[in-house]
N, C-alpha and C positions, 0 to 999 in steps of 0.2 A: 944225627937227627932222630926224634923220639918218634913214636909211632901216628904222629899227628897225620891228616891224610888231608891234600885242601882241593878243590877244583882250579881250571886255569882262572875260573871267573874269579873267585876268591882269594887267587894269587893276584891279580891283578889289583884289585879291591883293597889287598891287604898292603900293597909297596905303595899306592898313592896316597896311605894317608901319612898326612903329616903332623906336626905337634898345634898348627893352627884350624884343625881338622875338626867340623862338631856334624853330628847326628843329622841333624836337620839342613845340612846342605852339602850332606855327602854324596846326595845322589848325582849331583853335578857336574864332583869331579870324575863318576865311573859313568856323563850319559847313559842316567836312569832312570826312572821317574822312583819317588821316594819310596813306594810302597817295594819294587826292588832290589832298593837299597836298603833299606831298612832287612828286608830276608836276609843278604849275604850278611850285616854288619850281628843278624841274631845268630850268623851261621859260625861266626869267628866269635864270635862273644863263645859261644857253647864248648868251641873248641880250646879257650882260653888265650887267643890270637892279639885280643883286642880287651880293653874295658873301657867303659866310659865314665867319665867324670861330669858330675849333674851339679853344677853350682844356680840353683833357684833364684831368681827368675831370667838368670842368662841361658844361653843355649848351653848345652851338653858338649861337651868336648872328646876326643877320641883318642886313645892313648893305645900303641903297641906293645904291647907286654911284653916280659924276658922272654917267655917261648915264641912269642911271634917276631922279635927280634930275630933268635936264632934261626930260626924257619928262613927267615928272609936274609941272611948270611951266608947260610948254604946254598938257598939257591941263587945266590948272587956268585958265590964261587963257582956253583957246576956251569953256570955261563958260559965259562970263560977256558971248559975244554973242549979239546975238536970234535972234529963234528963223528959218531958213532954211526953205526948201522938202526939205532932207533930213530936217530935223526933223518936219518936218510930215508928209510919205510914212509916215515909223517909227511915229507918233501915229497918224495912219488906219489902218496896218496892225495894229498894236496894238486900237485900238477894234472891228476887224475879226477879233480873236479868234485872233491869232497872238502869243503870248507868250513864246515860247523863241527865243533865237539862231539854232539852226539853221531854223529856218522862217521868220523875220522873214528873214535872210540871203539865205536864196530867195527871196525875194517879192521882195527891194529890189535884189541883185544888185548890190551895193556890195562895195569893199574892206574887210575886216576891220577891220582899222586904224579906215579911217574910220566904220565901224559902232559901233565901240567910245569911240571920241570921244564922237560923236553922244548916244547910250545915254547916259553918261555925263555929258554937260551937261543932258541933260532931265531927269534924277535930281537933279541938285545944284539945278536951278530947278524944282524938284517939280513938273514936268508928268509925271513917273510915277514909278512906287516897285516895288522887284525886291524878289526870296528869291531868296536862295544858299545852295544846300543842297546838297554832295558832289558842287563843280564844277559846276553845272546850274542854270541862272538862269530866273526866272520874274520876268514885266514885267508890270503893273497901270497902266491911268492914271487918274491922281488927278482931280477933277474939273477942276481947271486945264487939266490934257491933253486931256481931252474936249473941254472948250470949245474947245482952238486945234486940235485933231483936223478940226477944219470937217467934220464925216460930213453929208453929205447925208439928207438924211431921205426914205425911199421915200415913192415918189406913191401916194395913196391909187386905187383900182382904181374905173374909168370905168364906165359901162352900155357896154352893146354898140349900135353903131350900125350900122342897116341896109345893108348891101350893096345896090349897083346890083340885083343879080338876087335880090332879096330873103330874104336869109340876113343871119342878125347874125354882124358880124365883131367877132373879142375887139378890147378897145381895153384898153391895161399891164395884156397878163397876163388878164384877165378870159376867163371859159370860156363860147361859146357857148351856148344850149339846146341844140342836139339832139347837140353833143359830151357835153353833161351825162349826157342821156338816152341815151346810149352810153356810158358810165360807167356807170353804174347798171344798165344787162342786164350787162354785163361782170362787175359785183358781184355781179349775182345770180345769175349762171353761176359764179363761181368759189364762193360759200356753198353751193349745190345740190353741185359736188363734193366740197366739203369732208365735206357730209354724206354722201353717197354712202360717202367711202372711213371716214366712225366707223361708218354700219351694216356696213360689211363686217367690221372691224376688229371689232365686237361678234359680228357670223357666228361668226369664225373664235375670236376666243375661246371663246363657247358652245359651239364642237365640239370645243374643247381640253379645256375642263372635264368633256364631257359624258363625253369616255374615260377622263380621270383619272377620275371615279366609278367607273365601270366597271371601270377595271382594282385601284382600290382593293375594290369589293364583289367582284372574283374574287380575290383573295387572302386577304380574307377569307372566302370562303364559296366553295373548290375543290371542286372536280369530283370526284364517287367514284365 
């Protein structure tokens, strides 16, 4: 494969079209609205992925070129091998509740290209399943993904074991006593404020209201 480089979006965009494929109602089959589908369809024209065919006054038709044929050979091949340690990183990050491209991308700090591969072959062996919705991809994984996601399961939290100089020191995460009970005056200093600033707030309203009476009963009932 030649040094072409495409997005998952673009990869996606580029295997659905077909030979009865035109311009003007591509955006439909990537749920899009046309203005981006028309971006990706200029994004693979540029690349030389795609060209289109303009017969006046029919619509425009869509045609995959030699190079975006081959693009879409290969990665129809890499599908179809097991599953690697890239695949695996994207599944954990994935199980870890990053579901969009641009935040998987930052996490893995991979080539686009080969981000898009990747994506792309765990899809076709249903270790996850996307929405494409107006350019903007959302990744789920099926339960197959899970399983090969290998997520570690958090340790359940330990008692606290005595320190040399007799204080309990947390053991994974677990909270002292008298860090607790230092929590809880903390809580009840911050409730006593809280109440503090409603009665004032009640204060300053009753002396709001108490004028507005007041200046209601002086205009009703002026000074002779």
């Amino acid at each position: 494969m030649d040094d072409v480089s495409v997005s998952f979006v673009e990869l996606i965009a580029l295997s659905r079209i077909t030979p009865e494929s035109t311009v003007e109602k591509f955006g439909s089959l990537i749920n899009s609205s046309f203005f981006d589908a028309s971006n990706i369809l200029a994004s693979l024209k540029q690349k030389s992925l795609v060209d289109f065919v303009t017969a006046f006054p029919s619509q425009s038709t869509l045609k995959v070129t030699e190079r975006g044929s081959a693009l879409l050979a290969e990665v129809t091949k890499r599908s179809t091998e097991p599953i690697d340690p890239l695949d695996t990183a994207i599944l954990a990050q994935l199980a870890n509740g990053r579901r969009g491209l641009v935040e998987l991308g930052g996490a893995l700090n991979v080539a686009q290209m080969d981000l898009a591969i990747h994506i792309y072959k765990l899809s076709v062996q249903q270790s996850l399943t996307y929405e494409l919705v107006n350019a903007s991809v959302s990744m789920y994984l099926t339960e197959k993904g899970f399983v090969a996601a290998k997520v570690a399961p958090q340790p359940a939290p330990q008692a606290a074991v005595p320190a040399p100089n007799g204080t309990a020191e947390p053991q994974n995460g677990t909270v002292p006593k008298n860090v607790e009970d230092e929590i809880k005056v903390l809580e009840a200093i911050s409730k006593k404020r809280k109440a503090r600033k409603r009665i004032a707030l009640i204060g300053v309203l009753s002396v709001i209201l108490i004028l507005l009476l007041v200046f209601v009963y002086m205009s009703l009932n002026p000074l002779t």
